[in-house]
C-alpha positions in Angstrom: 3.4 14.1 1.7 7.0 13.6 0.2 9.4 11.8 1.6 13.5 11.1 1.3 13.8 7.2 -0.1 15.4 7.0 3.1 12.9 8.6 5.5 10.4 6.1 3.3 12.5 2.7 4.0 13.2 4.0 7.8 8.8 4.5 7.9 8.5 1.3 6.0 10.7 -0.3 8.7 9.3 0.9 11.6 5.4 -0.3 10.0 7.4 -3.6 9.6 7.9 -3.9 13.1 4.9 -2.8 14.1 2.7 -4.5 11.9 2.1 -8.5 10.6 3.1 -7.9 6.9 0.9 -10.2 4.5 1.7 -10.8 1.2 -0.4 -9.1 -1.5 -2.1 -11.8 -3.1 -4.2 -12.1 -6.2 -7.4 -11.7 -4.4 -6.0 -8.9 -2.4 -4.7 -7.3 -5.4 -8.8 -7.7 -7.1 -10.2 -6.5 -4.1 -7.9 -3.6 -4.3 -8.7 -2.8 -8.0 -12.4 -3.1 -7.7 -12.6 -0.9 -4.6 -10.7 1.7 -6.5 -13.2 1.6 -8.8 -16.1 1.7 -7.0 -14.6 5.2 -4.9 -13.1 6.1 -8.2 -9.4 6.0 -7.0 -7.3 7.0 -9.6 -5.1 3.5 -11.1 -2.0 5.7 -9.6 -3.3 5.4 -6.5 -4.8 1.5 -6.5 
């Protein structure tokens, strides 16, 4: 799916305020890695 940058900011914006945001932490961000690992997510993806 490809999107305009400003379709993308106007989905990321309507997420926003839809959604509690959470800042990516460390942990998050391991927990992120080593599941992409484990399902073999390419590191583009991850």
């Amino acid at each position: 799916m490809r999107l305009s940058w400003m379709d993308t900011y106007t989905f990321l914006s309507t997420l926003r305020g839809l959604l509690t945001v959470h800042p990516v932490t460390v942990e998050t961000h391991e927990t992120g890695l080593a599941l992409a690992e484990r399902y073999s997510f390419p590191s583009t993806t991850s």
